[in-house]
MMTF fields as JSON, N, C-alpha, C and O atoms, coordinates in Angstrom:
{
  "mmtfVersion": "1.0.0",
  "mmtfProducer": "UNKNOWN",
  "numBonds": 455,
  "numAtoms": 456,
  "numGroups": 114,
  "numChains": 1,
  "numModels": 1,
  "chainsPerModel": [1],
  "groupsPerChain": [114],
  "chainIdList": ["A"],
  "bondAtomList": [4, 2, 8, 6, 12, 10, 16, 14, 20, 18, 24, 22, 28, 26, 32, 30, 36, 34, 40, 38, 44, 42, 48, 46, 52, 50, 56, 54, 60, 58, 64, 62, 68, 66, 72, 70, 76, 74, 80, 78, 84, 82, 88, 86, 92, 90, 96, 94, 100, 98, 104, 102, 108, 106, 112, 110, 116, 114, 120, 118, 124, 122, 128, 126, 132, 130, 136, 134, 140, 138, 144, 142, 148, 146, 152, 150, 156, 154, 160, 158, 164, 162, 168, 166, 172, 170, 176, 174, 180, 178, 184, 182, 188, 186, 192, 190, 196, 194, 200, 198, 204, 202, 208, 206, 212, 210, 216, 214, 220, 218, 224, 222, 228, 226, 232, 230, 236, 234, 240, 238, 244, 242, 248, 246, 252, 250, 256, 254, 260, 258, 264, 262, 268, 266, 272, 270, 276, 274, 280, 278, 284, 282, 288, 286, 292, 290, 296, 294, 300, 298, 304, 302, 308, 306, 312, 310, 316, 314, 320, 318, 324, 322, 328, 326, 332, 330, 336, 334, 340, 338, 344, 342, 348, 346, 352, 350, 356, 354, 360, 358, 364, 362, 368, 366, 372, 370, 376, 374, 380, 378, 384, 382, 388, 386, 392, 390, 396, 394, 400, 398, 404, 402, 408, 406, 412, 410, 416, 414, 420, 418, 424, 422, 428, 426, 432, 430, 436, 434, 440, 438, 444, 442, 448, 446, 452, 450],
  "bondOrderList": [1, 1, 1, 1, 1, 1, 1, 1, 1, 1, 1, 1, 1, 1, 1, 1, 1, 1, 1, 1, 1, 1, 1, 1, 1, 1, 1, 1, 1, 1, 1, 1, 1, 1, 1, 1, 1, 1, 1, 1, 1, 1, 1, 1, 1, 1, 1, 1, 1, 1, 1, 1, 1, 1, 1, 1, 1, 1, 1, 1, 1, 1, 1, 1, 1, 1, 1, 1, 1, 1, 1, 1, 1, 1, 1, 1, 1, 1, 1, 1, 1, 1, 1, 1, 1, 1, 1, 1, 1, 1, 1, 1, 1, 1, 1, 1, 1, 1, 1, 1, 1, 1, 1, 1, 1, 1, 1, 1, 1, 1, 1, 1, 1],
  "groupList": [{"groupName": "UNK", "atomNameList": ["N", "CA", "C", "O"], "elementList": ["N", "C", "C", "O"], "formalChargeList": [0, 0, 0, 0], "bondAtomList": [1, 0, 2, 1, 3, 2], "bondOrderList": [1, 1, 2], "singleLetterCode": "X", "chemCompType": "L-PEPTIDE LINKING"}],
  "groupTypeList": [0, 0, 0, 0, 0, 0, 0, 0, 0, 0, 0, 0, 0, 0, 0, 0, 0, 0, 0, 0, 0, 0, 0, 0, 0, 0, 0, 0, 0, 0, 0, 0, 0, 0, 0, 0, 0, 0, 0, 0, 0, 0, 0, 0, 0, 0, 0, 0, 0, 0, 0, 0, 0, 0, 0, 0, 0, 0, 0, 0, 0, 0, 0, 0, 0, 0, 0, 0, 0, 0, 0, 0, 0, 0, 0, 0, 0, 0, 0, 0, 0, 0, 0, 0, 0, 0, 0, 0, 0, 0, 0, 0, 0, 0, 0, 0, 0, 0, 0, 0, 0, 0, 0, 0, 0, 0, 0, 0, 0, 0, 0, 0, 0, 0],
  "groupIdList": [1, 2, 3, 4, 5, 6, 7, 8, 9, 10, 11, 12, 13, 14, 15, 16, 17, 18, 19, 20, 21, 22, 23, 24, 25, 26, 27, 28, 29, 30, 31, 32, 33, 34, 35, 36, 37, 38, 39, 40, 41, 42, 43, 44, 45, 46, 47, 48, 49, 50, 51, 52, 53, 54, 55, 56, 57, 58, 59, 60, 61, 62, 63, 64, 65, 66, 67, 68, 69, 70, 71, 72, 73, 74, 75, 76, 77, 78, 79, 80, 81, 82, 83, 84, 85, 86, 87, 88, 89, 90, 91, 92, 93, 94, 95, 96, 97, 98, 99, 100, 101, 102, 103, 104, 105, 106, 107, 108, 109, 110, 111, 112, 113, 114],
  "secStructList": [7, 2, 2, 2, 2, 2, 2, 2, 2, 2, 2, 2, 2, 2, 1, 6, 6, 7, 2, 2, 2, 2, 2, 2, 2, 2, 2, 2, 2, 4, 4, 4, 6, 7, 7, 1, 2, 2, 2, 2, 2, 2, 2, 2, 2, 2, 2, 6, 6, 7, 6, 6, 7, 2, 2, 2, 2, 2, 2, 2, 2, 2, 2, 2, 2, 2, 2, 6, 7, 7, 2, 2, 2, 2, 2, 2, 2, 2, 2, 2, 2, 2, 2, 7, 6, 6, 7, 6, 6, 6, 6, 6, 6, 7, 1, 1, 2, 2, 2, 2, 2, 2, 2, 2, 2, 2, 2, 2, 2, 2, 2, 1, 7, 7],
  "xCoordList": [115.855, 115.037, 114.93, 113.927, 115.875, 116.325, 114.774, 114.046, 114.901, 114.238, 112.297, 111.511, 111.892, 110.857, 110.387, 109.31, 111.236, 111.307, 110.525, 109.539, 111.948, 111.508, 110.162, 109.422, 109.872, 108.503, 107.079, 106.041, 107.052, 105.921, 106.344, 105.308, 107.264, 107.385, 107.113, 106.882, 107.109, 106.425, 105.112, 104.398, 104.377, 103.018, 102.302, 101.089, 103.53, 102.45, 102.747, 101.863, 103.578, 103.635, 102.436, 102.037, 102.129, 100.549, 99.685, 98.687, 99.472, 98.521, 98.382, 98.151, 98.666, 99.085, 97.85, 97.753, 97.416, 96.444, 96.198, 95.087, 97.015, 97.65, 97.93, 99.011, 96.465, 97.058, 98.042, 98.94, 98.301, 99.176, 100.675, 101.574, 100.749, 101.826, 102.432, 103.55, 101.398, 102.046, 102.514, 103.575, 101.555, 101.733, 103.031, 103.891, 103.559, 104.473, 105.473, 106.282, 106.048, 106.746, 107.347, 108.488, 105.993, 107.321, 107.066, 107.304, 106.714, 107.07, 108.717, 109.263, 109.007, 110.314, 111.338, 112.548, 110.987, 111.931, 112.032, 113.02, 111.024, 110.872, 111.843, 112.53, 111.56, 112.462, 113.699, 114.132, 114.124, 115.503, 115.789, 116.199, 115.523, 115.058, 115.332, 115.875, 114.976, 114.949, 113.918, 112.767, 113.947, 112.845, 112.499, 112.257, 112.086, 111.004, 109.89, 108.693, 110.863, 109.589, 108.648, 107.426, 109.718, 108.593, 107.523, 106.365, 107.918, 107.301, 106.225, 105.068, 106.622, 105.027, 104.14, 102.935, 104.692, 103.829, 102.818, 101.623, 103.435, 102.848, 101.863, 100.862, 102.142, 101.07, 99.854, 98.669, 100.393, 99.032, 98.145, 97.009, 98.05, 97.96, 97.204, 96.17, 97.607, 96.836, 96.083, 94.995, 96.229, 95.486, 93.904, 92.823, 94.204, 93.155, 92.548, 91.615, 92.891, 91.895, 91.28, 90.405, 92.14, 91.527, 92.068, 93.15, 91.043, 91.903, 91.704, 92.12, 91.284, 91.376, 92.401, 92.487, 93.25, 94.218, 95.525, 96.477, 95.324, 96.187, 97.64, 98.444, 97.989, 99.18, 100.159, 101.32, 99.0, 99.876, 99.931, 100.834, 98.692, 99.266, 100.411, 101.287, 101.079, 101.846, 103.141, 104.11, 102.847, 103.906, 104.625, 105.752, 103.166, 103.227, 103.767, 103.878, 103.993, 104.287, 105.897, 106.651, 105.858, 107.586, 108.336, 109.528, 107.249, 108.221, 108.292, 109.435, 107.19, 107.038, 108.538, 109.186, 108.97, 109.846, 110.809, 111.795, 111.107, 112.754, 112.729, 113.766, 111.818, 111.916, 112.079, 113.242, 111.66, 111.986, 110.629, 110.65, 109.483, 108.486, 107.831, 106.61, 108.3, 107.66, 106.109, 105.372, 105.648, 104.35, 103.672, 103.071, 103.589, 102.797, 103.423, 102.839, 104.175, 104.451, 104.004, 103.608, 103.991, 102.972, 101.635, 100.961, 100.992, 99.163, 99.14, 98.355, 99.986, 99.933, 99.823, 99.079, 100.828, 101.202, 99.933, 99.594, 99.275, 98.117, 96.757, 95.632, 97.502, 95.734, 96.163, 95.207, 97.003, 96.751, 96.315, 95.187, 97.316, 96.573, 95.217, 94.708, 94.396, 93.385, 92.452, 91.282, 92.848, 92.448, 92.244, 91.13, 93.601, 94.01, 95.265, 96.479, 94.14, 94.931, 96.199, 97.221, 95.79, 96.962, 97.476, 97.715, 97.934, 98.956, 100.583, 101.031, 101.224, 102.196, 103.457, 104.285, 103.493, 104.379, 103.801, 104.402, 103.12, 102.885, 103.413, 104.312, 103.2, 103.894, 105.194, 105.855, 105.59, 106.987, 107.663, 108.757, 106.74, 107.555, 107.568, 108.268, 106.034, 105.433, 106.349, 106.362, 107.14, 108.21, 107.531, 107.935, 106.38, 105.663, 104.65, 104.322, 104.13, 103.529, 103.333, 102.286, 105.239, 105.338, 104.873, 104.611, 104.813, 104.576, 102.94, 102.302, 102.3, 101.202, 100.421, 99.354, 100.663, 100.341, 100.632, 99.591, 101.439, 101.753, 100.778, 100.235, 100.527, 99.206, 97.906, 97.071, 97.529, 96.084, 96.297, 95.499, 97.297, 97.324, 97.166, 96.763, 97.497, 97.876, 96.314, 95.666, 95.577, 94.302, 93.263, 92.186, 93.891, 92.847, 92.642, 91.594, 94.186, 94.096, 93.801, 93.637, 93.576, 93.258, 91.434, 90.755, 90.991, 89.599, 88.972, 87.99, 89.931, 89.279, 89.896, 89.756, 90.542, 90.828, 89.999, 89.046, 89.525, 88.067, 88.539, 87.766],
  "yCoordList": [108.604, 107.484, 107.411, 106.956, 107.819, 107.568, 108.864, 108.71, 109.815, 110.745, 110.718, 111.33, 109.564, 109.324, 107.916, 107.462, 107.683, 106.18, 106.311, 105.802, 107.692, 107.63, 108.62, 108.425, 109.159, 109.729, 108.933, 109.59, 108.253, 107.007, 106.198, 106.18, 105.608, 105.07, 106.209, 105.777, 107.245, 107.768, 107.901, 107.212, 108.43, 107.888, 106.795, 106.623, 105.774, 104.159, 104.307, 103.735, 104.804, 104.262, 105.882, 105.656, 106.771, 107.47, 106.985, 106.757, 106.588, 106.033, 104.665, 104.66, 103.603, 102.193, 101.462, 100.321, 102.21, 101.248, 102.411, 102.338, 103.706, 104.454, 103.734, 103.23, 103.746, 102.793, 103.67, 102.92, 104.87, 105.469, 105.19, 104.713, 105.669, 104.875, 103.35, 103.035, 102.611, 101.392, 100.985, 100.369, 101.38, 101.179, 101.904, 101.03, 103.113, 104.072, 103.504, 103.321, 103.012, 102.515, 101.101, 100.664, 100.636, 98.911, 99.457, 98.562, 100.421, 100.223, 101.475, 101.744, 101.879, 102.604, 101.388, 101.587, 100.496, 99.161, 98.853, 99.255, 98.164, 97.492, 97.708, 96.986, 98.966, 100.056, 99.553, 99.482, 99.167, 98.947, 97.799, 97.952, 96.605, 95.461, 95.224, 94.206, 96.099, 96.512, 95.676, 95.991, 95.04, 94.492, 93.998, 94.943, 92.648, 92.164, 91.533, 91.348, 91.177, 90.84, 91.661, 91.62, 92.774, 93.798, 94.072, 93.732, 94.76, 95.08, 94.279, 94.685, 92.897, 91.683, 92.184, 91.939, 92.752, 92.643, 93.717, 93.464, 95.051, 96.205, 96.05, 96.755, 95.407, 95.583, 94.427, 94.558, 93.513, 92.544, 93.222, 92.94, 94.246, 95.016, 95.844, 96.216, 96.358, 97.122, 96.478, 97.035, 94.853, 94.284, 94.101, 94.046, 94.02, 94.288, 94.99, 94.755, 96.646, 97.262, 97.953, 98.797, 97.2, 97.604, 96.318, 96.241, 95.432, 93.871, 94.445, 93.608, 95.402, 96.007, 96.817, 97.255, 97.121, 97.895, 96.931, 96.39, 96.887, 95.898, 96.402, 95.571, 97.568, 97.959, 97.297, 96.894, 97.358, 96.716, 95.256, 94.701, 94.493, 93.001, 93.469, 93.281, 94.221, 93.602, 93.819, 93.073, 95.107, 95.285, 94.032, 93.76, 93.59, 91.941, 90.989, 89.775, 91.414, 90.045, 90.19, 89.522, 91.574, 91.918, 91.554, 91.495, 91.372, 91.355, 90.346, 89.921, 89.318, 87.459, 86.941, 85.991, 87.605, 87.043, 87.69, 87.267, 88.54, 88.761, 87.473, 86.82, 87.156, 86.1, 85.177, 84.844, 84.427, 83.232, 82.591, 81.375, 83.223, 82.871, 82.457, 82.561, 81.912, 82.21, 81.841, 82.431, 80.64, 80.697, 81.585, 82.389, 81.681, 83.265, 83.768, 83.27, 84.385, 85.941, 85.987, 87.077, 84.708, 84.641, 84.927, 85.713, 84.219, 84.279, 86.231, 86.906, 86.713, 87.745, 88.808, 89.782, 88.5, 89.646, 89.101, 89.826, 87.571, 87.441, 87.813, 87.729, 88.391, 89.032, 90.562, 91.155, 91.092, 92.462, 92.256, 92.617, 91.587, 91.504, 91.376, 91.976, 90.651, 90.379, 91.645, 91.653, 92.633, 93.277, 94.159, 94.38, 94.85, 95.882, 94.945, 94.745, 94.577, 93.385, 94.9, 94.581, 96.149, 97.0, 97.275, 98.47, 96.953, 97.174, 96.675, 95.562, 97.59, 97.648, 96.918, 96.177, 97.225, 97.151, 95.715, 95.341, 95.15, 93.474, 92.892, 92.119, 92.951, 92.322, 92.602, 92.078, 93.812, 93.515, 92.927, 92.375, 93.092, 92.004, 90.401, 89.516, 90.661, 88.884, 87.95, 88.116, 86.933, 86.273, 85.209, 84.884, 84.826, 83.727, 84.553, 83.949, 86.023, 86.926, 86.57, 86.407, 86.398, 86.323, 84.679, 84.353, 83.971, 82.089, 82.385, 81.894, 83.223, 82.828, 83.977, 83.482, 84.841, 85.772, 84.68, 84.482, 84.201, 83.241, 82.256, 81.672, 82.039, 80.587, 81.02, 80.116, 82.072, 83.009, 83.214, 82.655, 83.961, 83.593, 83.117, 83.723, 81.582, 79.925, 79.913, 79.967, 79.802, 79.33, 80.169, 79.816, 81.409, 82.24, 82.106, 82.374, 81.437, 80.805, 79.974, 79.881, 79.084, 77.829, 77.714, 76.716, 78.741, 79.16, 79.404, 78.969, 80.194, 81.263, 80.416, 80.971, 79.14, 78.396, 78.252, 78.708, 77.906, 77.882, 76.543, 75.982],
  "zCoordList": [-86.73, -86.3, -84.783, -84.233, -84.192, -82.874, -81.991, -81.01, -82.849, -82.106, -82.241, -81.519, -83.702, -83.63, -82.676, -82.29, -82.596, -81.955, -80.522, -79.988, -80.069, -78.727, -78.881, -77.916, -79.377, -79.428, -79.656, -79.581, -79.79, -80.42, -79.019, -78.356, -78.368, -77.204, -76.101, -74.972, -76.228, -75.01, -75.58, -74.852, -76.518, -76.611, -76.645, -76.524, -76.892, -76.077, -74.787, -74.148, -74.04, -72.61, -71.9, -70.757, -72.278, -71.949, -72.692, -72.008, -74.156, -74.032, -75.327, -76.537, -74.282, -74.562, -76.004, -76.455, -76.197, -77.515, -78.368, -78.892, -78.759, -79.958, -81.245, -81.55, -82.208, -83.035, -83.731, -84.114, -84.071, -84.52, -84.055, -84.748, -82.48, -82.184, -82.512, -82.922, -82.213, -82.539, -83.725, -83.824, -85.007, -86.502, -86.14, -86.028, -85.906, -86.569, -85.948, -86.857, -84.748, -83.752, -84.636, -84.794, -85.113, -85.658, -86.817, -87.628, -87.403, -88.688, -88.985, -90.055, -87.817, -87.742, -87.31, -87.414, -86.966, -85.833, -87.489, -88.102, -88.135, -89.392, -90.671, -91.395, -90.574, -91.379, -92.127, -93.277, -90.572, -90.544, -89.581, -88.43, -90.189, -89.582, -88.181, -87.752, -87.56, -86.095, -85.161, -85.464, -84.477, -82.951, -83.739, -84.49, -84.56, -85.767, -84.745, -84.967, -83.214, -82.095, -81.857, -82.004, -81.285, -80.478, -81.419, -81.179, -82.633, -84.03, -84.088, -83.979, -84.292, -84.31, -82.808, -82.763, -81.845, -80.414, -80.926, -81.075, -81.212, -81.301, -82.905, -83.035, -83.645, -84.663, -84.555, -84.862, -84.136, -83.602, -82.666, -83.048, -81.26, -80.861, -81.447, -80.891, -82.839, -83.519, -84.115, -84.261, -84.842, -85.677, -84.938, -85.524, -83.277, -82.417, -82.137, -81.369, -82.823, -82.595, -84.167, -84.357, -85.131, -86.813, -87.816, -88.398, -87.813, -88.402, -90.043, -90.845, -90.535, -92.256, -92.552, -93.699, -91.682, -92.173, -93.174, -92.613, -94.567, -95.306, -94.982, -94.558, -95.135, -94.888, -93.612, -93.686, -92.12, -91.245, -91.058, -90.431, -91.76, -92.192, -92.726, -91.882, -94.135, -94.765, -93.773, -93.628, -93.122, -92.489, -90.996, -90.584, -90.623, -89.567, -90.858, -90.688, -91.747, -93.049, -92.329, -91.622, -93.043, -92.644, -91.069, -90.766, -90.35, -89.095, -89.095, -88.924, -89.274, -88.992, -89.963, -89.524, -91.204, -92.081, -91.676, -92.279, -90.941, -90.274, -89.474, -89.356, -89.03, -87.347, -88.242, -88.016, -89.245, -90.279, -89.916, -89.723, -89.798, -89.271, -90.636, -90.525, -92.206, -93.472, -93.645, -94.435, -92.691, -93.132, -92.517, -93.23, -91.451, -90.793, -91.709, -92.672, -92.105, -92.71, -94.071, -94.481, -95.078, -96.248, -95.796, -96.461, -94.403, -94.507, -94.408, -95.074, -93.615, -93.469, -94.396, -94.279, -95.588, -96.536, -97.728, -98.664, -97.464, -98.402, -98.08, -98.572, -96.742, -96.097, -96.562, -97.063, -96.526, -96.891, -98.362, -98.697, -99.417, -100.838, -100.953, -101.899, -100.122, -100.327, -99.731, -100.115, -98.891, -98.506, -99.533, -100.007, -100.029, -100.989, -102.205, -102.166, -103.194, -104.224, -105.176, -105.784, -105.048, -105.818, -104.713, -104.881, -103.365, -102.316, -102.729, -102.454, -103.334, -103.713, -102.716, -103.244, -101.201, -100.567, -99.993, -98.986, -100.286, -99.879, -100.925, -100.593, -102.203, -103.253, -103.644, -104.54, -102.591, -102.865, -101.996, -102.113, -100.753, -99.484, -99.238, -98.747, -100.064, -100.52, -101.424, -102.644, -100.789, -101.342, -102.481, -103.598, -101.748, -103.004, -104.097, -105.119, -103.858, -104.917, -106.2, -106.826, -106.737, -108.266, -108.552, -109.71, -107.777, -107.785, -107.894, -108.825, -106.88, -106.607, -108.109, -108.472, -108.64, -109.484, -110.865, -111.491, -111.238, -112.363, -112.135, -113.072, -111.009, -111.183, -111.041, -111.012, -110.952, -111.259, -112.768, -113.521, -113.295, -114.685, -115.613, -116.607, -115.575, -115.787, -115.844, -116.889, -114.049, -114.198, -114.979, -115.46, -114.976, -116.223, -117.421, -118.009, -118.13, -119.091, -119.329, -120.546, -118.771, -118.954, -118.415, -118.658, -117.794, -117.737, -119.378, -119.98, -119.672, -121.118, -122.499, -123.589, -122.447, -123.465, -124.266, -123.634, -125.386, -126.07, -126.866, -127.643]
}
């Protein structure tokens, strides 16, 4: 980790809006619940230069909920679902998912009651 780390930090510091770097950078901090700050700096950063990438919402889900940040880090991990609703790694990071998936359910049933 140590040796990609510093590799992705010398490609943001030549060239500072790498969305590669930045995604890859907090999502190595993330990993291993590492910088959950810096991590939020560098993927907002990216969210600025590609706001559709669902993956790095979910991954800004993950950093906002190390910080205990829970409502940012729900809008976050419900913007990637909504982005990519079979995004596996939001619903598993998404703490309210199984709450909010049971009441789409509920209201489906209760849509299709006859």
């Amino acid at each position: 980790f140590a040796e990609a780390e510093k590799m992705h930090q010398e490609a943001l510091a030549t060239e500072p809006d790498s969305y590669s770097a930045l995604t890859t950078l907090a999502g190595t901090w993330l990993s291993r619940d590492k910088c959950p700050e810096r991590a939020e700096e560098l993927l907002r950063r990216a969210l600025k230069l590609n706001s559709d990438d669902e993956a790095v919402w979910a991954l800004l889900g993950r950093a906002l909920m190390l910080q205990g940040k829970e409502v940012e880090a729900n809008e976050a991990f419900a913007r990637a679902i909504r982005l990519d609703p079979g995004l596996t790694i939001a619903k598993m990071l998404f703490p309210l998912y199984p709450q909010l998936a049971g009441e789409v359910w509920a209201k489906a049933g209760e849509l299709f009651r006859v």
